[in-house]
Each structure stands twice: as structure tokens, then as C-alpha cells.
VOVEX-214985 format. One record per atom (N, C-alpha, C): residue number from 1; residue in three letters; x, y, z. Coordinates in pm, whole numbers, plus 50000, padded with zeros to 5 digits. Example, Ala and Ser with C-alpha at 12.3 -4.5 7.8 and 13.67 -1.06 7.14 Angstrom:
BEGIN
node n->1 | res->Ala | east->51319 | north->49431 | up->50780
node n->1 | res->Ala | east->51230 | north->49550 | up->50780
node n->1 | res->Ala | east->51320 | north->49670 | up->50780
node n->2 | res->Ser | east->51285 | north->49775 | up->50708
node n->2 | res->Ser | east->51367 | north->49894 | up->50714
node n->2 | res->Ser | east->51290 | north->50003 | up->50787
This chain:
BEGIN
node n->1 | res->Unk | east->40017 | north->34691 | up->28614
node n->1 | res->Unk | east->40056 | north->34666 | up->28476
node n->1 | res->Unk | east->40149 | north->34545 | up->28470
node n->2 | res->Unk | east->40087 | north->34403 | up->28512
node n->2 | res->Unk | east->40198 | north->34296 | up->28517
node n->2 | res->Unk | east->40239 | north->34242 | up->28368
node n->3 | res->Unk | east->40120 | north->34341 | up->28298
node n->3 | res->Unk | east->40148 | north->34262 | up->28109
node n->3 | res->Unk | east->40255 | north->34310 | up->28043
node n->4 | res->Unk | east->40352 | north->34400 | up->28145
node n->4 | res->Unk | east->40444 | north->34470 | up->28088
node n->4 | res->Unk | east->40596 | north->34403 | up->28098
node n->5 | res->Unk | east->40690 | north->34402 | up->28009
node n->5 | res->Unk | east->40771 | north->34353 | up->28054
node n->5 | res->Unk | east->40909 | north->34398 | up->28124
node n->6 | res->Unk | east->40866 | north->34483 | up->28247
node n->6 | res->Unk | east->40950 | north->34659 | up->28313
node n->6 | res->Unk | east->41086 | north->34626 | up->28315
node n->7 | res->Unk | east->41173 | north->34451 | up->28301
node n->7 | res->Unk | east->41270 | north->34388 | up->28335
node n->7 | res->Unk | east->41375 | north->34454 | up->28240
node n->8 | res->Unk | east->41288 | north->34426 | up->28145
node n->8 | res->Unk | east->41350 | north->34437 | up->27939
node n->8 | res->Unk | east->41379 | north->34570 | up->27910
node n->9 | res->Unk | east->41266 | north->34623 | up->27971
node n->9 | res->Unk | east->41230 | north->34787 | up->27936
node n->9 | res->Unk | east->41321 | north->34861 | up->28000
node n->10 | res->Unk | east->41363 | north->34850 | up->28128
node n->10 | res->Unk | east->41444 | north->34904 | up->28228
node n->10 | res->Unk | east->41621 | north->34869 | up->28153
node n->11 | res->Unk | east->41613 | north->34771 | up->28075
node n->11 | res->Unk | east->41764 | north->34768 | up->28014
node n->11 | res->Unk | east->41772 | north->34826 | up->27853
node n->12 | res->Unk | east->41675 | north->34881 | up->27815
node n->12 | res->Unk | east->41672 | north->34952 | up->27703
node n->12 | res->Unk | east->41705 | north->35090 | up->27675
node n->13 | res->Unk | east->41835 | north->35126 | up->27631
node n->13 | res->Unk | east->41885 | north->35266 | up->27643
node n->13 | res->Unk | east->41739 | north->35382 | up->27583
node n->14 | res->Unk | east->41726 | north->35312 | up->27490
node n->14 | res->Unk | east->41602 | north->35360 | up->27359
node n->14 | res->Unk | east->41457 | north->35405 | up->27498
node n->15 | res->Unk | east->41438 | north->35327 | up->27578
node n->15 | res->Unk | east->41337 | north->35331 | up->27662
node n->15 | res->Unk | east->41380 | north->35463 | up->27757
node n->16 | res->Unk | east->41492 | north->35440 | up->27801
node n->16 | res->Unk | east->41525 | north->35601 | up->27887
node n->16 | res->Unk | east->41528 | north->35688 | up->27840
node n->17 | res->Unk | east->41566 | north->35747 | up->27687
node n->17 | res->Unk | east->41578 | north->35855 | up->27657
node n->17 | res->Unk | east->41448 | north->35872 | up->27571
node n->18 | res->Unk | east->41339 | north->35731 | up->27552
node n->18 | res->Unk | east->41205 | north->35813 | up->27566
node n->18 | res->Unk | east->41145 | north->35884 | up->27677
node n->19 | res->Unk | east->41161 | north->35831 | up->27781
node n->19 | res->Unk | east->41119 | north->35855 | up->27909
node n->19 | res->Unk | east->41190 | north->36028 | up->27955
node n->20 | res->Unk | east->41340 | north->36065 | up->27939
node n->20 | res->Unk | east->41334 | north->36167 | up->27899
node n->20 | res->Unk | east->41308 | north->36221 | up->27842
node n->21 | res->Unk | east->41252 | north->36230 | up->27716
node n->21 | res->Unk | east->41230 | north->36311 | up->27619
node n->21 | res->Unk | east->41056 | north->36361 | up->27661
node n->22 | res->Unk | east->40981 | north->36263 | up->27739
node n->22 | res->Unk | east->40863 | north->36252 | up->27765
node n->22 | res->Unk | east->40866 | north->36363 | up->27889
node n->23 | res->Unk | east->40942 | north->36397 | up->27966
node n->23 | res->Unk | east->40974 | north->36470 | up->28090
node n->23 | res->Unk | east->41009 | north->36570 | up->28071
node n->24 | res->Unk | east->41105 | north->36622 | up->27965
node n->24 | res->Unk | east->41184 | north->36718 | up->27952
node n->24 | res->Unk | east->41082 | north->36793 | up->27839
node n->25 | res->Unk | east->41084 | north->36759 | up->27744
node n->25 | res->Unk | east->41022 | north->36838 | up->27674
node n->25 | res->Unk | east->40901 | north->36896 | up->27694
node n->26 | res->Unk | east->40774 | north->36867 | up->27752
node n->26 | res->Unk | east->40694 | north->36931 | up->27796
node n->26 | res->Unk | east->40681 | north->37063 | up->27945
node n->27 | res->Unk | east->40817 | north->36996 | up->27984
node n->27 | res->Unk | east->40852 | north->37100 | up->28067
node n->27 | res->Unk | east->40906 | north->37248 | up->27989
node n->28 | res->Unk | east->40986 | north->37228 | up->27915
node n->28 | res->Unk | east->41071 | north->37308 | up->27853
node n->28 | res->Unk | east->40941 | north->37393 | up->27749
node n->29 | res->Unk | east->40870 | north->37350 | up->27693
node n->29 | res->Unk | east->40746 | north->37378 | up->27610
node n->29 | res->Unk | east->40643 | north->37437 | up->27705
node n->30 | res->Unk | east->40573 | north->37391 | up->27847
node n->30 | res->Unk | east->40493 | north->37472 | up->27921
node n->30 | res->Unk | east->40546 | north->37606 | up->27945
node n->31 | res->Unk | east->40659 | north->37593 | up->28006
node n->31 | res->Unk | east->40732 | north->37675 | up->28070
node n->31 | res->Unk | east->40809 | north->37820 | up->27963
node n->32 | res->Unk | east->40790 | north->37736 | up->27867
node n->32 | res->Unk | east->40856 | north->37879 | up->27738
node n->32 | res->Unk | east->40989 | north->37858 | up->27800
node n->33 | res->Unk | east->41105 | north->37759 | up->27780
node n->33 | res->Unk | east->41205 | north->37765 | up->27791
node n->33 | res->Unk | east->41242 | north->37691 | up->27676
node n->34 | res->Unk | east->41418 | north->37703 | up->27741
node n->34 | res->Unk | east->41499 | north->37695 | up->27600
node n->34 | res->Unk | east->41627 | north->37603 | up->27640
node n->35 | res->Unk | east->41668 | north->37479 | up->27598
node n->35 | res->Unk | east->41803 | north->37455 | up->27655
node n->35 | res->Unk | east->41850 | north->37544 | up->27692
node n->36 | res->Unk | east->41947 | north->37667 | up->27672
node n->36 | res->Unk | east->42017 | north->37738 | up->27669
node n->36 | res->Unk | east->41983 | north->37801 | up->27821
node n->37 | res->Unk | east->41830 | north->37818 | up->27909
node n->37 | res->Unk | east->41767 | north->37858 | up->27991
node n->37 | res->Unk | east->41800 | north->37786 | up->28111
node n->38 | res->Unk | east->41864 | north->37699 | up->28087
node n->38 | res->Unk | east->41913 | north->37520 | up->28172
node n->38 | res->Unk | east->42070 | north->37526 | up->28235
node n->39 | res->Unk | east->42108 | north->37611 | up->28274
node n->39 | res->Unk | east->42265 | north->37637 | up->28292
node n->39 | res->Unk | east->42323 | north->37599 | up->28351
node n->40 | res->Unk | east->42228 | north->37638 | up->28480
node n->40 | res->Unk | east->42233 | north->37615 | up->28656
node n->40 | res->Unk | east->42160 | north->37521 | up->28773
node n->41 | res->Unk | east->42154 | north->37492 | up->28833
node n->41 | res->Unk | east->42135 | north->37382 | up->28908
node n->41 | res->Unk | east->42011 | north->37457 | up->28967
node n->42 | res->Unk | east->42049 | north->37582 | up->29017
node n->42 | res->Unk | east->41963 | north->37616 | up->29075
node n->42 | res->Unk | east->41817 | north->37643 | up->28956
node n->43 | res->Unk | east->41848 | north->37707 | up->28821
node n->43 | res->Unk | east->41742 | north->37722 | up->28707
node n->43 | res->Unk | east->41681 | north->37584 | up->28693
node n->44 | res->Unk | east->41776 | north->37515 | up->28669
node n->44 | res->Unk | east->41692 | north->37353 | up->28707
node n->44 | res->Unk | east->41589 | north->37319 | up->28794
node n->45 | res->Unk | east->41681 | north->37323 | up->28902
node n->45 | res->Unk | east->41487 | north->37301 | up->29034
node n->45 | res->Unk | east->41424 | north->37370 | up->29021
node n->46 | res->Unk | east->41429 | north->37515 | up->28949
node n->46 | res->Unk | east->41338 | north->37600 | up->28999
node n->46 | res->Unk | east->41210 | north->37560 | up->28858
node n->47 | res->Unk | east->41269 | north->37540 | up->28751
node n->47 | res->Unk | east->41184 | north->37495 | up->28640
node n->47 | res->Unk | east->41097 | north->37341 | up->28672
node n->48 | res->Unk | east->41186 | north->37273 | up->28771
node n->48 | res->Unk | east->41146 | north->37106 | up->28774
node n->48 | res->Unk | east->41024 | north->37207 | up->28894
node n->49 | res->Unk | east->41029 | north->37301 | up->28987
node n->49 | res->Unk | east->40918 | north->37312 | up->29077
node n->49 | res->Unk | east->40835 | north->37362 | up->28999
node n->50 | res->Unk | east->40836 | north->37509 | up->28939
node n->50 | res->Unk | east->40728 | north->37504 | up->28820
node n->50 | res->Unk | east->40646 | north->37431 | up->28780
node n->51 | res->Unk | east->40714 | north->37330 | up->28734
node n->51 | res->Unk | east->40640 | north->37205 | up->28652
node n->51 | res->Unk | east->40525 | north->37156 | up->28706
node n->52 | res->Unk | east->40602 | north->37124 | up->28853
node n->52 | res->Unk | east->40523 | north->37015 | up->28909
node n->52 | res->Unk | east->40404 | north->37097 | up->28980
node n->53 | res->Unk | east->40380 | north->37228 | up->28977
node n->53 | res->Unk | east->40261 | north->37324 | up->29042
node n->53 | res->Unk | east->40155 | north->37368 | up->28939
node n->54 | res->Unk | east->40243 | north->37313 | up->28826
node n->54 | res->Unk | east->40118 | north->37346 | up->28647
node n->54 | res->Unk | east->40097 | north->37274 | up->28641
node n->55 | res->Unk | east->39959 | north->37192 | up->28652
node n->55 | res->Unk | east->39854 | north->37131 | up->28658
node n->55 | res->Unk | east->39887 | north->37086 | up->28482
node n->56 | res->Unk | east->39895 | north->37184 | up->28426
node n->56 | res->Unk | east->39905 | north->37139 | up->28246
node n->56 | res->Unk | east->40034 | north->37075 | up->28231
node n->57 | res->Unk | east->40118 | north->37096 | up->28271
node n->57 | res->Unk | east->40261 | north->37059 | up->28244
node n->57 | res->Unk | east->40252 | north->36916 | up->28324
node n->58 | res->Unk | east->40190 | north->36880 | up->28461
node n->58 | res->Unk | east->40177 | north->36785 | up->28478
node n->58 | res->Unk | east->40111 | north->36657 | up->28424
node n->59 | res->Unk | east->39983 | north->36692 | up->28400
node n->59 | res->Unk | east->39919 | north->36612 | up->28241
node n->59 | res->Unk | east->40024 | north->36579 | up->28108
node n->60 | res->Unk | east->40043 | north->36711 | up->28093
node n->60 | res->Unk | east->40094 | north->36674 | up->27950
node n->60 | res->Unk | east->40246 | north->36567 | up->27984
node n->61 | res->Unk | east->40318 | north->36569 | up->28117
node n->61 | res->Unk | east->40437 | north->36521 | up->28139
node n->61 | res->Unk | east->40377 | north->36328 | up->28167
node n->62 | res->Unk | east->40273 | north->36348 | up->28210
node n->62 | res->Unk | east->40188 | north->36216 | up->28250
node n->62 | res->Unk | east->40121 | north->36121 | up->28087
node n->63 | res->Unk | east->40090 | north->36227 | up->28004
node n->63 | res->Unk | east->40004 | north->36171 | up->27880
node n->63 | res->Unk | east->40150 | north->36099 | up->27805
node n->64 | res->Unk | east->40274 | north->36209 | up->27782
node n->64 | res->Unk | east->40398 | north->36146 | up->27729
node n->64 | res->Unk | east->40455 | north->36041 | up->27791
node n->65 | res->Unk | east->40441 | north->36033 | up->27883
node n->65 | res->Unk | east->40485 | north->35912 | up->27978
node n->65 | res->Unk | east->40416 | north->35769 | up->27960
node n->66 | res->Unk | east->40301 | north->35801 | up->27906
node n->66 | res->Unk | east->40166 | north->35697 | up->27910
node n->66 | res->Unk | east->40246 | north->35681 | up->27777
node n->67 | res->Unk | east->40261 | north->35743 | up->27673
node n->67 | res->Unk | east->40276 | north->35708 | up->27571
node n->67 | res->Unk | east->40434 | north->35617 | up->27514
node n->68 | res->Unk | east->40546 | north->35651 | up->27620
node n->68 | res->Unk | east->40639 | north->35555 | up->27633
node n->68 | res->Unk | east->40614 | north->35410 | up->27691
node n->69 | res->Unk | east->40480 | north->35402 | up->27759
node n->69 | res->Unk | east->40478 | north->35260 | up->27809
node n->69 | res->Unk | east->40425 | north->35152 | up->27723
node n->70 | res->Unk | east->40305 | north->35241 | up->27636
node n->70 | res->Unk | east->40192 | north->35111 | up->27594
node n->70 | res->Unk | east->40304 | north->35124 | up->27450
node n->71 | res->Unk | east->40259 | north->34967 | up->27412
node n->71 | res->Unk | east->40314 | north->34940 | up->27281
node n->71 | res->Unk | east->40241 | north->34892 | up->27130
node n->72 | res->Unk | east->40237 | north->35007 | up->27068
node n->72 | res->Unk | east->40150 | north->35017 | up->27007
node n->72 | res->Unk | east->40113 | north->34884 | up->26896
node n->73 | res->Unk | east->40234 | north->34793 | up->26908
node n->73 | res->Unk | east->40208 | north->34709 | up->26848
node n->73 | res->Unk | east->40113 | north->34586 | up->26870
node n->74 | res->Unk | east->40071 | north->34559 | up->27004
node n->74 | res->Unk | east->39987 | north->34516 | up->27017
node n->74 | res->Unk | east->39827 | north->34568 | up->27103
node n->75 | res->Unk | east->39716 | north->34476 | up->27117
node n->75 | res->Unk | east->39631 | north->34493 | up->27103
node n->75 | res->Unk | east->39584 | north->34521 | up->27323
node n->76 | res->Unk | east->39567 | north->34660 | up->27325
node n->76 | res->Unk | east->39523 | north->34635 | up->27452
node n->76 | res->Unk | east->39652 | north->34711 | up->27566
node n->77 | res->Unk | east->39704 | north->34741 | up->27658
node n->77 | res->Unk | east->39796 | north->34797 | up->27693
node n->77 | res->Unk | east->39936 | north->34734 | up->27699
node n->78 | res->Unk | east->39941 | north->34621 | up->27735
node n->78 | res->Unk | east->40050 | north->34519 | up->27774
node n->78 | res->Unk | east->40114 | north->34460 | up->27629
node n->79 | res->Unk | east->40243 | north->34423 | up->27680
node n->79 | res->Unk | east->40310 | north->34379 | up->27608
node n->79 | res->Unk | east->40270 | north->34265 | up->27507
node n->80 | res->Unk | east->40337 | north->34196 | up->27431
node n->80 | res->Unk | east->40277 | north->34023 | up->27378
node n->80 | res->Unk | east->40345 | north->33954 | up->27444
node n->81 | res->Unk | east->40301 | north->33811 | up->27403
node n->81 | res->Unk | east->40326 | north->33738 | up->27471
node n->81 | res->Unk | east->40460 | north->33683 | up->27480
node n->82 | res->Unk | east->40497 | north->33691 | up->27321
node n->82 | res->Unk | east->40618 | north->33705 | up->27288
node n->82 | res->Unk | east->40730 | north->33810 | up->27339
node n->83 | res->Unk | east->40696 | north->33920 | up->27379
node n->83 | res->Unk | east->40776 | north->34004 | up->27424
node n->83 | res->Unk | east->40782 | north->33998 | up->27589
node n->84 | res->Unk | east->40679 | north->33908 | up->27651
node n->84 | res->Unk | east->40690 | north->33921 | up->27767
node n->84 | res->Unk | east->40756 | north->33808 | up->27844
node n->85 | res->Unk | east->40810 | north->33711 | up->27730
node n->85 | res->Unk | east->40915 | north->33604 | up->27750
node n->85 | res->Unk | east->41097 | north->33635 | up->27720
node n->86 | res->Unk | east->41084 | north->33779 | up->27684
node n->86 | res->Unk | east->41243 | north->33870 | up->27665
node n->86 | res->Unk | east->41326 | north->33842 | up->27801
node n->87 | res->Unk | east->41483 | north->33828 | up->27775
node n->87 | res->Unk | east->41532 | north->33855 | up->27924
node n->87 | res->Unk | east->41578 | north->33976 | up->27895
node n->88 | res->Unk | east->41589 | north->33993 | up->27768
node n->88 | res->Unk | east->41737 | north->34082 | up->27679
node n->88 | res->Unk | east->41644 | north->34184 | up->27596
node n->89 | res->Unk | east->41638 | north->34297 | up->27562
node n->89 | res->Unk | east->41616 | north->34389 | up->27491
node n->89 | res->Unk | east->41624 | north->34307 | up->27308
node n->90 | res->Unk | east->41490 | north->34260 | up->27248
node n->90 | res->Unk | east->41516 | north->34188 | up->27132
node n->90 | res->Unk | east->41595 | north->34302 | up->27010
node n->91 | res->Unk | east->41718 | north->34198 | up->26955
node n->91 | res->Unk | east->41806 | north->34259 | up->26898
node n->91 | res->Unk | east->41743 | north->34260 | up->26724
node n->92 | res->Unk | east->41794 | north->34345 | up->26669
node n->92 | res->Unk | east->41715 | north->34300 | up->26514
node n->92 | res->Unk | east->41792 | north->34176 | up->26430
node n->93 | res->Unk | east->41671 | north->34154 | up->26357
node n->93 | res->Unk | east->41715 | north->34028 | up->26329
node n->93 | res->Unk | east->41726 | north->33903 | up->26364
node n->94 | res->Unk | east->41640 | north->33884 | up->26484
node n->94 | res->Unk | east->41673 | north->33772 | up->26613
node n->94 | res->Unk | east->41542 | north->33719 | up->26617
């Protein structure tokens, strides 16, 4: 995926907490859990091993993930051309 611009993306707060939200929530949703279910370190791995042995939870953690990368604004998977000349996360208004 070199049409991407991972430099820009990687300094975008907005980009990580899609990327969590893409991870976490389908875990928490396969699994029938609940924040509140999340206490312990140990409830933690044991839900992150879960995950990764459900074949569904793995898809669905893979399809959300797909869906934080491509940008829907343009045509095709990769970035534009314009966006792939960013050093900086484009600010609004700029």
C-alpha cells in the first residue's frame, strides 16, 4: 500500500483512536462483554486470546481495520495525490 500516506497517518491522534475503536469494539461485541468486564490484566489477555481463536471476531477486527485505512474520499484505495505530499496531519482551513 505505497499510495498511502502511513507517515501523516501515524501522527494523527484521530487515526489511533480509529484504529482502537476498530480493535476494541468488535472484541467487546463478539465476546458479549462490557467495559466494566475489563478490570484486570489478567480479564484483558484472556479476552485479547479469545479474540484472536474466533475466526468471526478476527474478520470483523480485520474488516474495521480495512475500514480505518482506505479513504473514502478518493477514488480506488490510496490516498490523493494531494494528501500524499502531507508532512503534517492537514489542519482545517489550510
Amino acid at each position: 500500500m505505497k499510495a498511502i500516506n502511513w507517515k501523516v497517518r501515524m501522527k494523527n491522534p484521530v487515526f489511533w483512536a480509529q484504529v482502537a475503536a476498530a480493535v476494541v469494539s468488535p472484541i467487546l461485541v463478539g465476546l458479549g462483554l462490557q467495559w466494566e468486564d475489563m478490570t484486570t490484566w489478567p480479564a484483558l489477555w484472556e479476552a485479547l486470546r479469545q479474540a484472536v481463536l474466533n475466526p468471526v471476531i478476527v474478520v470483523a477486527v480485520a474488516c474495521s481495520l480495512w475500514s480505518c485505512v482506505t479513504d473514502p474520499t478518493t477514488a480506488g484505495l490510496g490516498d490523493s495525490q494531494q494528501a500524499l505530499g502531507y508532512t503534517q496531519p492537514k489542519k482545517r482551513g489550510t
